[in-house]
C-alpha positions as CSV (number, residue, x, y, z in Angstrom):
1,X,97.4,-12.7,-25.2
2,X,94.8,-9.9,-25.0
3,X,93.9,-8.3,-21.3
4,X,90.8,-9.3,-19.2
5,X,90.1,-5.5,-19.5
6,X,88.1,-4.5,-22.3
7,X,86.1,-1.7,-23.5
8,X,82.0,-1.6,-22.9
9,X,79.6,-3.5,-25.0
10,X,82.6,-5.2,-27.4
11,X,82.0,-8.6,-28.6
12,X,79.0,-8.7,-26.1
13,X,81.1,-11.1,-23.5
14,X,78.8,-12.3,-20.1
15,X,80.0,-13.5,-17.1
16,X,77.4,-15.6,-14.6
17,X,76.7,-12.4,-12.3
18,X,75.6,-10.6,-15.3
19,X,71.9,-10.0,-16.0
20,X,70.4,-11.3,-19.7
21,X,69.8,-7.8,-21.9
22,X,66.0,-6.7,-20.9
23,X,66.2,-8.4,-17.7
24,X,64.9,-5.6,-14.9
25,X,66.9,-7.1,-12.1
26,X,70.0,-9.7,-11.8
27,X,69.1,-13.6,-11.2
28,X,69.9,-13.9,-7.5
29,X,73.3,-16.2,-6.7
30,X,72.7,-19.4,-6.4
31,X,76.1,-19.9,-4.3
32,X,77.9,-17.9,-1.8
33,X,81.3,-16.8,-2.2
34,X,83.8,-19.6,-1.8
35,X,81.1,-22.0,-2.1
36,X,81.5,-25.3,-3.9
37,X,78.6,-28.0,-4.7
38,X,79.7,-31.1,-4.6
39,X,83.7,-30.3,-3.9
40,X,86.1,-32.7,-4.6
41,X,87.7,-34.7,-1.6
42,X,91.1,-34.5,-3.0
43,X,90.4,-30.2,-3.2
44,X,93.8,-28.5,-1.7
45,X,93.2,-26.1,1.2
46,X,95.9,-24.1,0.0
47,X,94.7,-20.6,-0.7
48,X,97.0,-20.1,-3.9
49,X,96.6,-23.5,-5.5
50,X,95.2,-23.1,-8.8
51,X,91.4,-22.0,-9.3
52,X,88.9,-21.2,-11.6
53,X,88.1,-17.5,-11.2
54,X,85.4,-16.6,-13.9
55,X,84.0,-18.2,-16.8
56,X,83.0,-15.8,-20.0
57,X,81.8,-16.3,-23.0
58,X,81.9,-14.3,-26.2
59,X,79.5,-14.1,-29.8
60,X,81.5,-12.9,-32.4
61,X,81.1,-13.9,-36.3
62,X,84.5,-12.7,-38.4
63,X,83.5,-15.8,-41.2
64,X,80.2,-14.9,-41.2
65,X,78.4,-17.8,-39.2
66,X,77.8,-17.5,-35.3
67,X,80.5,-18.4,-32.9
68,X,80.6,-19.1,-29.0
69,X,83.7,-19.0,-27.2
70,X,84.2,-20.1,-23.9
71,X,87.3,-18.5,-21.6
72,X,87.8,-20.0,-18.2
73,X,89.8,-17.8,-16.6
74,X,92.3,-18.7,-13.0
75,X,94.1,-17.1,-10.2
76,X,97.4,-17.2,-11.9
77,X,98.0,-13.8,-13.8
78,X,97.6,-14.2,-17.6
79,X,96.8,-18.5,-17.3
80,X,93.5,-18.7,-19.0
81,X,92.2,-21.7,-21.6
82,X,90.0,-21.2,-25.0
83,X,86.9,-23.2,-25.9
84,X,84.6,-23.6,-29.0
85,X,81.2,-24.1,-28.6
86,X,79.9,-22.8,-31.7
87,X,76.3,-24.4,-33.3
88,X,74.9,-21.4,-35.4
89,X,71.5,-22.9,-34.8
90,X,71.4,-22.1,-31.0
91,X,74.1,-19.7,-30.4
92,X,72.4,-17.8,-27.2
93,X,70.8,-21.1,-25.6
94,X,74.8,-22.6,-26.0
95,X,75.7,-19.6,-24.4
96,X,72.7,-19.6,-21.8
97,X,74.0,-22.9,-20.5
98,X,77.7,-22.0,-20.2
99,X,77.0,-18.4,-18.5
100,X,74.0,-19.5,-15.7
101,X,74.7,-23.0,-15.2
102,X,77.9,-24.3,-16.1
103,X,80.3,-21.1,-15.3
104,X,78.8,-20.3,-12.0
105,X,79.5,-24.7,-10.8
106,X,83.2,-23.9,-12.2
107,X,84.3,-20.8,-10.4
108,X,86.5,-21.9,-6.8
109,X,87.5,-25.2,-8.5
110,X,90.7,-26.5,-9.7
111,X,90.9,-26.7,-13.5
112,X,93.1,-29.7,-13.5
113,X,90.9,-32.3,-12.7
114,X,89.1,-31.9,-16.0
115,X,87.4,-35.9,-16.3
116,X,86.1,-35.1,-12.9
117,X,84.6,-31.9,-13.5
118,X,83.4,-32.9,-17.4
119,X,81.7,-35.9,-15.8
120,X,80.1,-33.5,-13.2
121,X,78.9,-30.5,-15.4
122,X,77.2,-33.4,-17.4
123,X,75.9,-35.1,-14.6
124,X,74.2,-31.7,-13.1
125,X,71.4,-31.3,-15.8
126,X,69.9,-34.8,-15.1
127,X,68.4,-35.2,-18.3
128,X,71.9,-35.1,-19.9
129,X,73.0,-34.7,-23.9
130,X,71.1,-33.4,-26.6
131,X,73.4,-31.0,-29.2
132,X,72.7,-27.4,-26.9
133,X,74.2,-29.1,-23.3
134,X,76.7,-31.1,-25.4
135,X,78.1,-28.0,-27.4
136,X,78.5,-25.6,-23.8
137,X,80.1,-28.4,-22.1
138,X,82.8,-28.9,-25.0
139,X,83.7,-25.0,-24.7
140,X,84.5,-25.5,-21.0
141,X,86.4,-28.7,-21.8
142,X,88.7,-27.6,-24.4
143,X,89.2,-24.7,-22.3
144,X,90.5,-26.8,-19.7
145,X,92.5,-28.8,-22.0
146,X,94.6,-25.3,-22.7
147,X,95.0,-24.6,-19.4
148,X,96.5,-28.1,-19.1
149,X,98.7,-27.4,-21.8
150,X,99.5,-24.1,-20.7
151,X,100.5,-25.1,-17.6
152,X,102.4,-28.0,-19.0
153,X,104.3,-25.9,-21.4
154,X,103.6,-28.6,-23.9
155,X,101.5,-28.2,-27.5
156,X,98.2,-30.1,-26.3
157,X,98.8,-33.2,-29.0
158,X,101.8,-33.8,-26.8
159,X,99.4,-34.3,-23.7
160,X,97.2,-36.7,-25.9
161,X,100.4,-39.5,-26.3
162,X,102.7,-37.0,-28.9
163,X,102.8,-37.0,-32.2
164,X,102.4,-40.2,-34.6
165,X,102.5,-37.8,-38.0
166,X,104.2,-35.0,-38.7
167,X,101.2,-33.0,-40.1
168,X,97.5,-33.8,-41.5
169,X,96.1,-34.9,-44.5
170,X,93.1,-31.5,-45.2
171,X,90.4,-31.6,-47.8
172,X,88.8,-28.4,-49.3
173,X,85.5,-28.0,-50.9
174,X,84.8,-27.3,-54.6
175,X,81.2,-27.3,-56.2
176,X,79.9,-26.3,-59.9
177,X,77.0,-27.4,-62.4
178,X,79.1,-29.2,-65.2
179,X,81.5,-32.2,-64.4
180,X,84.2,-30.2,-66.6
181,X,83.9,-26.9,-64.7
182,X,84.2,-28.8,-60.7
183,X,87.3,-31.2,-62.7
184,X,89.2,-27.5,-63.1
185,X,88.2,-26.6,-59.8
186,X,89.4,-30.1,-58.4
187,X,92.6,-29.8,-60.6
188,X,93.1,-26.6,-59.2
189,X,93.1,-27.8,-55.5
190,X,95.4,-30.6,-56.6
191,X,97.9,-27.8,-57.7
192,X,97.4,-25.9,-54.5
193,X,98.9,-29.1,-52.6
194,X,95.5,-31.0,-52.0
195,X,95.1,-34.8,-52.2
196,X,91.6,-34.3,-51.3
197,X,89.1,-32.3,-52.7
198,X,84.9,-32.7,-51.6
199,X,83.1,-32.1,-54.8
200,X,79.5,-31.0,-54.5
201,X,77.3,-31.0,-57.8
202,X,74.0,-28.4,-58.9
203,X,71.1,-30.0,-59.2
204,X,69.1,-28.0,-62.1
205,X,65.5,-26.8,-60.1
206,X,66.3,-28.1,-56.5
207,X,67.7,-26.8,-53.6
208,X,71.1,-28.4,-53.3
209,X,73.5,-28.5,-50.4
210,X,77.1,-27.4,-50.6
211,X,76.9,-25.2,-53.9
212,X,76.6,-21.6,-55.1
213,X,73.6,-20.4,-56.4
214,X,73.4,-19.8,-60.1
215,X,72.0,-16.1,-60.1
216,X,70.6,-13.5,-58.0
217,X,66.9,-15.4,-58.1
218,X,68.2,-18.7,-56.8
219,X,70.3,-16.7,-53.9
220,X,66.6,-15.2,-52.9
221,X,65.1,-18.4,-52.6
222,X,67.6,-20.1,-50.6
223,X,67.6,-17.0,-48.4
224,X,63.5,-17.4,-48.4
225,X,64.0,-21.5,-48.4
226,X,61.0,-21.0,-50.8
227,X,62.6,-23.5,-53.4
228,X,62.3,-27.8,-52.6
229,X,64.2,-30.8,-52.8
230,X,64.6,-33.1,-55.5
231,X,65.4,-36.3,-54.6
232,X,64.7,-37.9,-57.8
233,X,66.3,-35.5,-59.5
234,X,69.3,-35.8,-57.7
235,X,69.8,-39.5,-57.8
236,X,69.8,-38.9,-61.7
237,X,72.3,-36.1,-62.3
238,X,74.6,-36.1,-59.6
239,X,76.2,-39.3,-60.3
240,X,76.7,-39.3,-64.1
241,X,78.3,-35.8,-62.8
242,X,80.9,-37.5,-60.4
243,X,82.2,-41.0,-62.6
244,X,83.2,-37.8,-65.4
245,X,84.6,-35.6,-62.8
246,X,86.4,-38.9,-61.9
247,X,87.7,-39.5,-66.1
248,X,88.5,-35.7,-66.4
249,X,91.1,-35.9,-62.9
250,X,92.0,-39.3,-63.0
251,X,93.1,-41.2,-60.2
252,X,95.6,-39.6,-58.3
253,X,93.2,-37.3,-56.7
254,X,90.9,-38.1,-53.5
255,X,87.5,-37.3,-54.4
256,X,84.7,-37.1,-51.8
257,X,81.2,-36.4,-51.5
258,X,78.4,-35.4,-49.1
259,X,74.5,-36.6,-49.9
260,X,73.8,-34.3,-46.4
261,X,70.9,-37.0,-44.9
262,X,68.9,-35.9,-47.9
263,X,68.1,-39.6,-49.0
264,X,65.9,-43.0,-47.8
265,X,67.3,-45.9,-47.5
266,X,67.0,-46.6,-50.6
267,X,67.8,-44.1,-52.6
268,X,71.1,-44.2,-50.3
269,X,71.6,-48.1,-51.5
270,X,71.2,-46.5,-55.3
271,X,73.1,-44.1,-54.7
272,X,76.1,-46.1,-53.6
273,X,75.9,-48.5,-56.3
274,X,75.4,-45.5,-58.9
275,X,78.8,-43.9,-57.6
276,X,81.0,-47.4,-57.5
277,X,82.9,-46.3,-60.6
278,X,83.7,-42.4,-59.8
279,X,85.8,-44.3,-57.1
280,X,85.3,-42.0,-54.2
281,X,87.2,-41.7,-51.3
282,X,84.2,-41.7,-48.8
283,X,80.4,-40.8,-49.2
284,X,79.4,-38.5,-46.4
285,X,76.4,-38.6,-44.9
286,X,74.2,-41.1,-47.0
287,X,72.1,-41.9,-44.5
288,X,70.5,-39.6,-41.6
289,X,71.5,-40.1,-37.5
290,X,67.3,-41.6,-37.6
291,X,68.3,-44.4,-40.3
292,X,71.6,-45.7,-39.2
293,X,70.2,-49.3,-38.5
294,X,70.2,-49.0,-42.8
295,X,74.2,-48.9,-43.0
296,X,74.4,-52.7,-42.9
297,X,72.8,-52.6,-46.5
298,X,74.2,-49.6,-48.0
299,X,77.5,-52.3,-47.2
300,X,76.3,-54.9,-49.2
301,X,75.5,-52.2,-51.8
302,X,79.0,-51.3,-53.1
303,X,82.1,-50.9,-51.7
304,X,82.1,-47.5,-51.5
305,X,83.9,-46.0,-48.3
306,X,80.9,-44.5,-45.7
307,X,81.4,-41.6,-43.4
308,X,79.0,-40.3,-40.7
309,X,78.7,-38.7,-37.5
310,X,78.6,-34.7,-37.6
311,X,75.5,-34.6,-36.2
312,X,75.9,-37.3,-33.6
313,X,76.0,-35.5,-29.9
314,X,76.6,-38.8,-27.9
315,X,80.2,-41.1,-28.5
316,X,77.4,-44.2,-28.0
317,X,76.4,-43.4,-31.3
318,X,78.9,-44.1,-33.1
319,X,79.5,-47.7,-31.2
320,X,77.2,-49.7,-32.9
321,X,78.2,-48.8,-36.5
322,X,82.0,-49.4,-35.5
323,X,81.1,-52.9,-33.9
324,X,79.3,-53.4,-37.3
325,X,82.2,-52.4,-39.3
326,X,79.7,-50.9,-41.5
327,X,81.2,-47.3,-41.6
328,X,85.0,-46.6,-42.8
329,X,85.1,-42.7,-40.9
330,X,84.0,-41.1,-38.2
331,X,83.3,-37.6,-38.6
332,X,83.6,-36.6,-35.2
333,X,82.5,-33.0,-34.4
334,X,84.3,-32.1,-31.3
335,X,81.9,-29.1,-29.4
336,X,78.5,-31.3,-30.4
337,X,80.5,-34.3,-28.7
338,X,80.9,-32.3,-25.4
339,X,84.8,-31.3,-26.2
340,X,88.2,-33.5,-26.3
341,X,87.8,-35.7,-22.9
342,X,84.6,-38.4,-24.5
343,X,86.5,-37.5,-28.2
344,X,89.5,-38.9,-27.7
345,X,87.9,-42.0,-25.9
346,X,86.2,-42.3,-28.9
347,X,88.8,-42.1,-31.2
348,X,90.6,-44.6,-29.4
349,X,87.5,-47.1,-30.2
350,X,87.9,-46.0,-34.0
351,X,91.3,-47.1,-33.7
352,X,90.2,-50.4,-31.7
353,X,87.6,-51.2,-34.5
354,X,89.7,-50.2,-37.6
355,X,88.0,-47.3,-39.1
356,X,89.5,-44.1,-39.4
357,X,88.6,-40.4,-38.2
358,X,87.5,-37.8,-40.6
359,X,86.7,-34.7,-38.2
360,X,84.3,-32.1,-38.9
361,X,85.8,-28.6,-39.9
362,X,83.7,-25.8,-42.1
363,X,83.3,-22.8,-41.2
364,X,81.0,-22.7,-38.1
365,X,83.6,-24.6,-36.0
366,X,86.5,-21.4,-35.1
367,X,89.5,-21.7,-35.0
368,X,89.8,-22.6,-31.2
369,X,88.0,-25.8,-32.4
370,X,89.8,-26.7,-35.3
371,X,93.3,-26.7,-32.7
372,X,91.2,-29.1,-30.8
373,X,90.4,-31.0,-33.6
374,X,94.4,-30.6,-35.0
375,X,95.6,-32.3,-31.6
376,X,93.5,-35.1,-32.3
377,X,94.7,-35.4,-35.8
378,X,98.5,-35.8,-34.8
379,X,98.3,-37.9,-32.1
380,X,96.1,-40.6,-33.2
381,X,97.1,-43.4,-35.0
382,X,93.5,-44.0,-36.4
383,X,93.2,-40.4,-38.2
384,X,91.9,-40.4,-41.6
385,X,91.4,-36.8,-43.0
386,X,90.3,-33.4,-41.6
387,X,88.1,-31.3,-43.5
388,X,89.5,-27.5,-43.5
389,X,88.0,-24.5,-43.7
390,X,88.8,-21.4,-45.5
391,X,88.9,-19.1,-43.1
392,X,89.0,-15.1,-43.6
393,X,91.4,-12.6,-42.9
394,X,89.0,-11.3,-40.6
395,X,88.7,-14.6,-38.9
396,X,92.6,-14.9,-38.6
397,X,92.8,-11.5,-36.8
398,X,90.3,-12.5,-34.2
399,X,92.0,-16.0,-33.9
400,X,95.8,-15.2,-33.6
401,X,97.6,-18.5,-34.3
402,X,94.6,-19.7,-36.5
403,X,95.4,-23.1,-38.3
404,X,95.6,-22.5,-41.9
405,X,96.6,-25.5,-44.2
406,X,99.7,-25.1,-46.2
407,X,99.6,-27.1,-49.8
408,X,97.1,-29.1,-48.3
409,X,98.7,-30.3,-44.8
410,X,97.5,-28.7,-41.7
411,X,100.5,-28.5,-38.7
412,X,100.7,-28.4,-35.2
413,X,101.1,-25.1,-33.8
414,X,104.6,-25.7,-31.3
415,X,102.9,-22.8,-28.8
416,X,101.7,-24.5,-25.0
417,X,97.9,-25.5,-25.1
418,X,95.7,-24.9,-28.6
419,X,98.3,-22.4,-29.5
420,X,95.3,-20.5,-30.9
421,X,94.6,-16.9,-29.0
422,X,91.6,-14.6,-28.9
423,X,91.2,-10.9,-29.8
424,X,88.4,-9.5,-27.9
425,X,88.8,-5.7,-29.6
426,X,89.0,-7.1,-33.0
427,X,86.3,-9.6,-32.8
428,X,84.4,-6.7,-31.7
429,X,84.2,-5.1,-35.4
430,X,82.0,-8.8,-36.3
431,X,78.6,-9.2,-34.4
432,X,76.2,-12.2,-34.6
433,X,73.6,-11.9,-36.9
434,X,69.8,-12.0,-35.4
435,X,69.1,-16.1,-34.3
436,X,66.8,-16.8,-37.3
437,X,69.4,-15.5,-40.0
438,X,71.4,-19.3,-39.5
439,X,68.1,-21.5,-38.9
440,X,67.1,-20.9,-42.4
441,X,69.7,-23.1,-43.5
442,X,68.9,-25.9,-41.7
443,X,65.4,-25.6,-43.5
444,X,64.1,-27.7,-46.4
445,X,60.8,-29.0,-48.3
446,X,60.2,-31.7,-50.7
447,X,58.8,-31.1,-53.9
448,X,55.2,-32.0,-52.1
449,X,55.6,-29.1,-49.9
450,X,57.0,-32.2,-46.5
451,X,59.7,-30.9,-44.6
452,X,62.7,-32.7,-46.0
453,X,66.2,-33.1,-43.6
454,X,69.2,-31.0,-44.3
């Protein structure tokens, strides 16, 4: 564990009494001290029962993409819990709603009673949800969750029913232009332990997601967005490219796939029955969050296995398409979700409904929320998969106790809580980048110059 002291100006951290940079004077307290809006009745009078002393939050980027981190801090020396509420889209609004509205509501209560105050933080904005309120309320909320932990003594899977695996099934990510150089790549993997490997394919002339750029050109354009989306194109290469990546590895190999919301309806239905015979473990993303009334059809399509749900920031979203039984995995994404106390209800109704989790886990989410997501993973009988990132060896320094897979299995850390810790003085060596620098990759045009989804 790292000190609350720290040196001036590292990793830019903000408690609620702290003024925004370029503000002339502080915002004037809302509260007085020892105030409480809307205490609990069952609150203990005792002076030294457990309380929430300060909330802080930290931007830091050791893998290169924006990430917020949430620590609640309490009256018990050295007892403090560890949130993730990374979207590299809206990193300072996240951060915003944590530091003036959430933190300050926090401070004087106990931690322990985390469904009360989760339903309370969410509750206080009124016109509740959306991904920016969502993603600060999940870094309080895993933060909580450690403390619980913490103060348990108990690895936080252990407070979530125990383990029902001994480790989790990862996937990596390879990508390439010719369905011989991504088979290597996807052989490769296999020899590094995987059973899982994503497979993303080039399309020649278009903008496609998940892949290198070719040359120094096509890096300029995606940096400028100046280039456009195929859709066409990509319905005509890209599966030919996965049935011979399919020949090439044969069947002992998981292969998946993400289209990234790029497709109608129907090209979605095409696109399923085009991919039958690469035999793919799940098609991510086929269809966008606006179109997924359409999954009843892309059913009847194929039998191809359909995962969604990254970019859902409400569990009701996801209820409809499990009553349907017309998606196979949820790919829950545990800071847009609002952090582990509505995730685990809804991986409870994946289990009721027979579908399987598939949790979302690049880059942007840290380390603190991949331990969230590993605690899921080993104590739910309905998990699936979990997508791991590659993180750096910068990434690990800032994230002591960082889950990294080992020949393809990800395992619990035995340490109380997330068993994942955060260096303030080394994430101070990796600041954000300036807002815009990670909203360029969210942006897309169609070959007719329409804005296209991701």
């Amino acid at each position: 564990m790292t000190p609350p002291e720290r040196a001036a100006g590292a990793v830019t951290p903000r408690v609620p009494s702290s003024p925004s940079p370029g503000a002339s004077t502080p915002p004037r307290a809302a509260l007085a001290p020892g105030e409480v809006l809307a205490p609990a009745p069952w609150a203990s009078a005792d002076p030294d029962a457990l309380r929430v002393t300060a909330v802080r939050t930290f931007l830091c980027a050791p893998q290169g993409c924006p990430y917020v981190i949430v620590r609640v801090e309490t009256n018990q020396p050295g007892l403090y819990g560890l949130g993730c509420a990374s979207d590299p889209q809206r990193t300072r609004a996240i951060r915003s709603v944590v530091d003036d509205y959430y933190g300050p509501m926090l401070v004087g209560r106990d931690p322990s009673d985390i469904e009360d105050l989760h339903r309370l933080l969410l509750n206080s904005g009124y016109w509740r949800g959306g991904s920016i309120g969502q993603n600060a309320l999940a870094g309080v909320d895993v933060a909580l969750w450690d403390i619980k932990g913490k103060v348990a003594g108990l690895p936080l899977h252990q407070l979530l029913g125990g383990r029902a695996r001994l480790a989790a099934d990862a996937y990596t990510h390879v990508d390439g232009f010719e369905a011989g150089e991504i088979a290597e790549k996807v052989l490769a993997a296999a020899e590094d332990g995987y059973r899982h490997v994503r497979v993303q394919v080039a399309v020649p002339g278009t903008d496609t997601y998940g892949t290198a750029p070719r040359d120094e050109a096509e890096r300029r354009r995606r940096a400028l967005r100046s280039g456009s989306w195929d859709s066409l194109g990509y319905l005509r290469h890209v599966p030919p490219v996965l049935r011979e990546i399919r020949e090439r590895v044969g069947p002992d190999v998981e292969l998946l796939h993400d289209a990234h919301e790029r497709l109608t309806p129907s090209q979605a239905r095409e696109l399923v029955h085009e991919v039958e015979d690469a035999r793919l473990f799940f098609l991510e993303d086929a269809l966008a969050p606006e179109d997924a009334a359409h999954f009843g059809q892309l059913r009847t399509a194929g039998s191809v296995p359909l995962a969604v749900g990254e970019l859902y920031h409400d569990i009701g979203m996801y209820l409809p398409l499990l009553e349907a039984r017309v998606i196979d995995f949820a790919r829950i994404r545990i800071p847009t979700l609002g952090g582990l106390t509505p995730t685990r209800k809804l991986v409870a109704a994946v289990e009721l409904f027979g579908a399987r989790t598939a949790p979302h886990g690049p880059g942007d989410v840290s380390p603190v929320g991949m331990a969230a997501n590993l605690a899921l993973d080993i104590s739910s009988p309905a998990f699936g998969v979990q997508e791991a990132a590659a993180f750096r060896e910068a990434t690990r320094e800032v994230f002591p106790g960082t889950p990294v897979p080992e020949r393809g299995w990800l395992h619990p850390s035995p340490l109380p809580g997330l068993g994942v810790d955060f260096d303030e003085s080394a994430a101070a060596k990796y600041p954000v980048t300036a807002p815009l620098e990670h909203d360029r990759w969210a942006l897309l045009r169609n070959t007719d110059g329409s804005v296209q989804r991701p």
